[in-house]
N, C-alpha and C positions, 0 to 999 in steps of 0.2 A: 298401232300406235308407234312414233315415229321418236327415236331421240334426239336426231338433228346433231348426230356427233361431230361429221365431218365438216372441220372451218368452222367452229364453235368463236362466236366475237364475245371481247372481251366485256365482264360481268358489272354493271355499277347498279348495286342493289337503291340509288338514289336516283337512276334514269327511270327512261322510259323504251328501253329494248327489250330483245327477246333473246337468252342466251342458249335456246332451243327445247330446257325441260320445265316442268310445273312451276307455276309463278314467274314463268321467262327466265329462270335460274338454269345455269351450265348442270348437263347431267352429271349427276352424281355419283355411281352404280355405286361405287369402293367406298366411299366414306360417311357415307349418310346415313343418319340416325333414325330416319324414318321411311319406310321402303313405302309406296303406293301401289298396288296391285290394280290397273284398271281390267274391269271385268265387264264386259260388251254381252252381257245375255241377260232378256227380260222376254221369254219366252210364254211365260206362264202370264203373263200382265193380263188381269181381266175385264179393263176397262181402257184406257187409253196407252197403247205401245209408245217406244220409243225411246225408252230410257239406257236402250243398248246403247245409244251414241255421246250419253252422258260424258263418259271419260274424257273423249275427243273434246267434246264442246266446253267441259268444264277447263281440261289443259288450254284451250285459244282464250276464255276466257279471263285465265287466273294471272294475266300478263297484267293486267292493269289493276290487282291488286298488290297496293304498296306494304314493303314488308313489317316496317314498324305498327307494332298490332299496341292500342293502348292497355287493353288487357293483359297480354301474353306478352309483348316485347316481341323481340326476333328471331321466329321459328329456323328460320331459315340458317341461321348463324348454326344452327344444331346439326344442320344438314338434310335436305328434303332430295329424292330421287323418286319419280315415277318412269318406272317399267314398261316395258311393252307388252300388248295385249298379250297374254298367255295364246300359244299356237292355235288355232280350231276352236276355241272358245265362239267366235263370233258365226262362225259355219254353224256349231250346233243349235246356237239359237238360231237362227233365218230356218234350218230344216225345219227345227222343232215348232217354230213360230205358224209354220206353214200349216204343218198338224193341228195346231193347238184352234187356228182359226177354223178349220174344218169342223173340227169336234164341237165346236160353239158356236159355229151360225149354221145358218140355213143348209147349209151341205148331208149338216147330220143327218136329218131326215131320210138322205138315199141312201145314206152307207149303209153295210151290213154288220150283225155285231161281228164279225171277226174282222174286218176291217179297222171295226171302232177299237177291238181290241189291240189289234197293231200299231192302231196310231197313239194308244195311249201308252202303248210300251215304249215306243219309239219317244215321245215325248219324257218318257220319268228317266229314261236312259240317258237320254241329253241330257239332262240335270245332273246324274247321279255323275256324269262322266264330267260336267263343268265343274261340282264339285271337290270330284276328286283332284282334277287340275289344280285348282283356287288352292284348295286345303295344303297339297304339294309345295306349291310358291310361299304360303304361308310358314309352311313349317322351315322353310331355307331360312327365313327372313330370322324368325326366331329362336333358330340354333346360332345365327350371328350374331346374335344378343342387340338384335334393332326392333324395332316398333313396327309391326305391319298393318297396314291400313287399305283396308279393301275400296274402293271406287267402284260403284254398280254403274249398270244395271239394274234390273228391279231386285227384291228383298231376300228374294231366296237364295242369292248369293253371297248373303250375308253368315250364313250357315258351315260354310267353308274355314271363316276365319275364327267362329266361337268354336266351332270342332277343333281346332287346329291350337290354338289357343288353351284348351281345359286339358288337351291331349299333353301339353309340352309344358304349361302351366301348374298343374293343377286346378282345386276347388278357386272357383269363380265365380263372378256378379255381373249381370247384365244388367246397364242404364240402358231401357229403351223409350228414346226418342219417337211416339208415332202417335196418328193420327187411326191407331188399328190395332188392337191385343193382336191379330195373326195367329189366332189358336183356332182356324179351323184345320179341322181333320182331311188334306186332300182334297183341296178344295177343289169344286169341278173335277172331282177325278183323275186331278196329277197330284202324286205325292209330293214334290214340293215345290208345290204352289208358291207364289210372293206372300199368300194369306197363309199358310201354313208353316211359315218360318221358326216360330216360337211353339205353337203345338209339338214341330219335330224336335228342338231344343230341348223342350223337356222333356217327351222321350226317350232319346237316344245320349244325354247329356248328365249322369247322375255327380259330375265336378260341376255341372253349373248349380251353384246352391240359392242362389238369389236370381228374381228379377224383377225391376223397378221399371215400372210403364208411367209416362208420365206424358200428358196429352191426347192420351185416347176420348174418344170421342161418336166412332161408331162401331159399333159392335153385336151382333149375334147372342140369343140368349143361349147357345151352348158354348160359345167362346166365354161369357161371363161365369158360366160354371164351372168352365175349366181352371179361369184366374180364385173365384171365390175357392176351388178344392184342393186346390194342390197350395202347399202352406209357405212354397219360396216363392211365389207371384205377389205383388204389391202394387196395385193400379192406383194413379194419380187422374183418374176422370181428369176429363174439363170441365166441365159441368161444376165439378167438386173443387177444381182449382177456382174457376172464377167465383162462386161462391164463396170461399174462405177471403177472397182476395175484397168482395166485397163488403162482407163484412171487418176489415180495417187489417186482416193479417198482413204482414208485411212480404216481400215474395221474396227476398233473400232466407228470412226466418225457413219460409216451406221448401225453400232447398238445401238449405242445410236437415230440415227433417229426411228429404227422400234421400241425400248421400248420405243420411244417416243410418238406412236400411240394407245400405252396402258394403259387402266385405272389404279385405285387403285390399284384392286384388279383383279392378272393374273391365267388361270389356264392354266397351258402347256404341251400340247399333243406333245411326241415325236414320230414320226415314224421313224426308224433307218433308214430307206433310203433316210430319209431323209442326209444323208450323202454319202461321196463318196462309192459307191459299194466295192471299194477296202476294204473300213473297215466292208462291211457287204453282202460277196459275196453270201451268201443263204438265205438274205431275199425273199420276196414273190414275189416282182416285184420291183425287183432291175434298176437304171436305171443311166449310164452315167451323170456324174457332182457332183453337189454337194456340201455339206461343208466338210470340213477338221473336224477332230478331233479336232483341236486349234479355228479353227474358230467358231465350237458348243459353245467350253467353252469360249471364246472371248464374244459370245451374252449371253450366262446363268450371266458370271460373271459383265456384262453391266445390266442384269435384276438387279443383286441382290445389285449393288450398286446404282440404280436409286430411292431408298427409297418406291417400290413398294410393293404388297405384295403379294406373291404365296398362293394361300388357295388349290391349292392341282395339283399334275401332275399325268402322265404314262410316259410309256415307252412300244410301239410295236413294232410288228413285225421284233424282234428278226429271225434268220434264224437258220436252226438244223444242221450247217455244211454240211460237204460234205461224210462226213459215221463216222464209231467209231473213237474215239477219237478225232476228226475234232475240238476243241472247238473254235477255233477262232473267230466266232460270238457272243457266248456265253462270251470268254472273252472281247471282245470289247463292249458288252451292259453291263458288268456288272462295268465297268468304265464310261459308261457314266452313267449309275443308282448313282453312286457315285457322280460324280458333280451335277446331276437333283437333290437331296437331300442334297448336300454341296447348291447351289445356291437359293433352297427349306427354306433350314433352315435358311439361313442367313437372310432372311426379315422376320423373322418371331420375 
């Protein structure tokens, strides 16, 4: 990821330039109130790759998002700066990635288990070592007293910044945005899997006290017993939303119930499918239903007038179109990157 320092043109948040960082805004590094961490590993993705090039395509994208948000007003005035890709991050996904397809197609068959063995080390290594990166940039962001905002890759990278977060934080609440509880155990036999994201949260996570899933939609009967048993999980079905919805509930009313299940202090994992597929038809594992675009920011914009307080989000699993020039994913993540950061900054 590139800052585009040198001969930086001058910034008219009313044009239509490119002053070389996020939203075509002049980099920021020193003064900006919300740090962007893009994170190029989707290793573990077990149905369609690609999401490592999110950050890139969301940043070309997010030029032609104007800054006056009618929700939020002007994130930008607060100050927005995205980073450059953390060193080796993208190397350990392409190695890992190489692994990961071995181990799950047709190749398997010839390996031998010490093989399989090595490749599955070699692959939870790559993670354990992106996340140790991630988690590191996190923790700078947040002893500067700015908002850090992860940019995936797929979900497992997300894990980085709620560690990072509970560690520096304190006791904490997770709004998660998905289309997936992500409480399987290692899934396919990497520890953390993009589906294993929340199973490891709540493991290894005893500051996170709350989490609020809201739009799940497909799911495992042992991922459903892990949300029914453990007593800080609180899923918002789909299913169960559009049924309240149709029976006459009003949908501002049931989000102010789910920020109601949230502490002080929130940190909010986006996965883009967690929305209707129509708006993100090449993420990883896309899946019928949904939130709307209005109803995402319906709930963000319920978070940030409930006098709560975001101490830090993401955004994954972004999808890479459907070939060149396809940005349509890329421009629909890089709008709701806009509200997660207008709704980000306002409790702040």
């Amino acid at each position: 990821m590139t800052d585009h320092t040198e001969s930086v043109p001058s910034y008219d948040p009313e044009g239509d330039g490119d002053a070389g960082g996020i939203f075509g805004l002049p980099p920021n590094p020193d003064g900006a109130e919300a740090v962007i961490v893009p994170v190029p590993f989707d290793a573990t993705t077990s149905y369609h790759a690609g999401t490592a090039d999110a950050p890139r395509r969301i940043r070309d994208a997010s030029i032609q998002v104007d800054m006056h948000d009618h929700r939020f007003g002007r994130a930008d005035e607060r100050g927005l700066h995205m980073e450059d890709e953390p060193e080796g991050v993208r190397e350990l996904s392409e190695r890992a990635r190489l692994d990961v397809e071995r181990l799950t197609g047709d190749d398997a068959e010839g390996m031998s288990e010490a093989e399989k063995a090595e490749a599955y080390a070699r692959v939870n290594g790559a993670s354990e070592r992106m996340l140790a990166i991630v988690q590191g940039r996190v923790t700078v962001i947040l002893e500067a007293g700015r908002l850090p905002v992860i940019l995936g890759g797929d979900h497992s990278t997300a894990l980085a910044g709620i560690r990072a977060c509970a560690e520096h934080r304190g006791q904490l609440g997770v709004l998660q945005i998905d289309a997936h509880m992500d409480f399987r155990e290692a899934y396919q036999g990497f520890t953390n899997s993009h589906a294993s994201i929340m199973f490891n949260a709540l493991q290894s996570l005893p500051a996170m006290s709350h989490v609020v899933q809201v739009g799940i939609r497909d799911c495992s009967s042992t991922e459903r017993r892990v949300g029914e048993m453990d007593p800080r999980v609180r899923t918002y079905f789909d299913d169960d939303i559009a049924d309240r919805l149709a029976e006459g509930e009003r949908w501002r009313d049931l989000c102010r119930e789910i920020v109601g299940y949230l502490p002080e202090r929130v940190y909010i994992t986006f996965d883009i499918d967690g929305l209707d597929p129509a708006l993100c038809p090449t993420t990883g594992t896309p899946v019928p239903g949904g939130l709307s675009f209005q109803q995402a920011s319906v709930l963000l914009h319920t978070l940030a007038e409930s006098g709560k307080h975001v101490v830090g989000c993401d955004l994954v699993e972004v999808g890479p179109g459907r070939g060149d020039g396809d940005e349509f994913d890329a421009n629909v993540g890089a709008r709701v990157l806009y509200r997660l950061l207008g709704c980000a900054l306002a409790t702040r």
